[in-house]
C-alpha positions in Angstrom: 120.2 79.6 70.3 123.0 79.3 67.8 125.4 82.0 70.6 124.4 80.0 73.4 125.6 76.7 71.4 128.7 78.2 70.3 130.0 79.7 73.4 128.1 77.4 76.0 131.9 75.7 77.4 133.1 79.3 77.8 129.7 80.0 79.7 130.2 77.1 81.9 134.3 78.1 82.5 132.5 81.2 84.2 130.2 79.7 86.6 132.7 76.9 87.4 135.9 78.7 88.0 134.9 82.1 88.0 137.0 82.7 85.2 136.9 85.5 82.2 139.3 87.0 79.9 139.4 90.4 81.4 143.2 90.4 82.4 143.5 89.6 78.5 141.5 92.5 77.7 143.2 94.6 79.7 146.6 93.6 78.8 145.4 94.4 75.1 144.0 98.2 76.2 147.4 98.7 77.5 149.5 97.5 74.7 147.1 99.9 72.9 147.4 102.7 74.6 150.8 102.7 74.8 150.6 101.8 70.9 149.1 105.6 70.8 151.8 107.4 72.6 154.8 106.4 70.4 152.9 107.1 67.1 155.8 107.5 64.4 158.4 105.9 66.1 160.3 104.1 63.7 162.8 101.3 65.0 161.0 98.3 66.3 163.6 97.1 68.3 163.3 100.4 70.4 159.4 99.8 70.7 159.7 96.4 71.8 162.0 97.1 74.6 160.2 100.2 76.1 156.4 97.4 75.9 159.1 94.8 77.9 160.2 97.3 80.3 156.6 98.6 80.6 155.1 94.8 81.1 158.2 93.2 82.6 
């Protein structure tokens, strides 16, 4: 009962508006995978703009 109290306004978001975080989660999936291909790479700055150019 203690889940159902804690999340009950997010339960009600849904079956109002129809609303979830799944373009959240899928942003964070692609930040992570992308995360995984440039292993070792060293300069942020360089990281940073290929995620802007990937998201932009």
């Amino acid at each position: 009962m203690k889940l159902l109290g804690r999340n009950y306004q997010s339960i009600l978001n849904y079956f109002d508006n129809r609303s979830t975080n799944a373009s959240a989660e899928s942003f964070n999936a692609k930040v992570k995978a992308f995360r995984s291909q440039f292993r070792g790479v060293r300069k942020v700055d360089f990281f940073l703009f290929r995620l802007s150019n990937l998201f932009g």
